[in-house]
N, C-alpha and C positions, 0 to 999 in steps of 0.2 A: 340518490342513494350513494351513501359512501363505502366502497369495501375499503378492510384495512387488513393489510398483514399481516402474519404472527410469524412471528422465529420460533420456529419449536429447535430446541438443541439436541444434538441427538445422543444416542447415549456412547456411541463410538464412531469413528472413521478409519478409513484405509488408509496405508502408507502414503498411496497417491494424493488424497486429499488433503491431510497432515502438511505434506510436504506445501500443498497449494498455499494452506490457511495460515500456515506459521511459517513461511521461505525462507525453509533451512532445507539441508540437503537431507538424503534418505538417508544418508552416511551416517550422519549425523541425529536424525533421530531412531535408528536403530543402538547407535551406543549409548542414547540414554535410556533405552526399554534395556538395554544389557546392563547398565550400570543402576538399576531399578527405580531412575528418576522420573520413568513415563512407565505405567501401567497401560499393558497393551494383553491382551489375548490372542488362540487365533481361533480360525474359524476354516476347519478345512485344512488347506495350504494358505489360505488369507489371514495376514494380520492385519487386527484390530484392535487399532488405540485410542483408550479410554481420553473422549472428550474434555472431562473435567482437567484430569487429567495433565491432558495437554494444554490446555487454561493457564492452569496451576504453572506450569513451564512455563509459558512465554509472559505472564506477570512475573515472574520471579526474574528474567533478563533486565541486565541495568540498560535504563535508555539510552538509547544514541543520539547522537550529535549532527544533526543533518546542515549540511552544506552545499549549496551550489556549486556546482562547475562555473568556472569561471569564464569558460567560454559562454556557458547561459547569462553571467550577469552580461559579461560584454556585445552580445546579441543584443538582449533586451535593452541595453543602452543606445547601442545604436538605432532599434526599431522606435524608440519612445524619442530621441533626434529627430528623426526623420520623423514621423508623426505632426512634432512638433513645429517641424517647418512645413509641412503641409497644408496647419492649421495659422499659421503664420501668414501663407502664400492666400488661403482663401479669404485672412480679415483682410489683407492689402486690397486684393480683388472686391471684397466687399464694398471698401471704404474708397474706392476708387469708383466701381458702381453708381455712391448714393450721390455724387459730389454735383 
């Protein structure tokens, strides 16, 4: 028996979760509910912003340019060295083994 998931979308979120699913600040998506880019209601004292919505927002940001730290390239250089002489040390031991 397989179960399988479903995403239901929902039809609003809270600031808190907004913030989660799109990591931007609160700062920052309260001025655009003020500058009437993000459709938000409230509910209570709780706002809530229209999922589509905010969709609509973060498709609409131009993509980024992702880059490593060059401390990670320079790590991972080293660990894939080392690695590699590891793998070095055990064909030697191997080939010394079968002899």
């Amino acid at each position: 028996m397989t179960t399988e998931r479903v995403f239901i979308e929902p039809l609003g979120v809270s600031v808190k979760e907004a913030v989660r699913i799109s990591a931007r600040s609160r700062a920052h998506l309260y001025e655009k509910i003020a500058s009437g880019e993000l459709d938000a209601s409230k509910a209570g004292t709780r706002t809530i912003i229209d999922y589509q919505s905010l969709k609509k927002l973060l498709a609409s940001q131009p993509q980024g340019i992702v880059r490593e730290h060059p401390n990670l390239v320079e790590g991972r250089r080293r660990y894939q060295a080392v690695q590699a002489a590891k793998a070095a040390k055990r064909k030697a031991k191997r080939a010394k083994s079968n002899k």
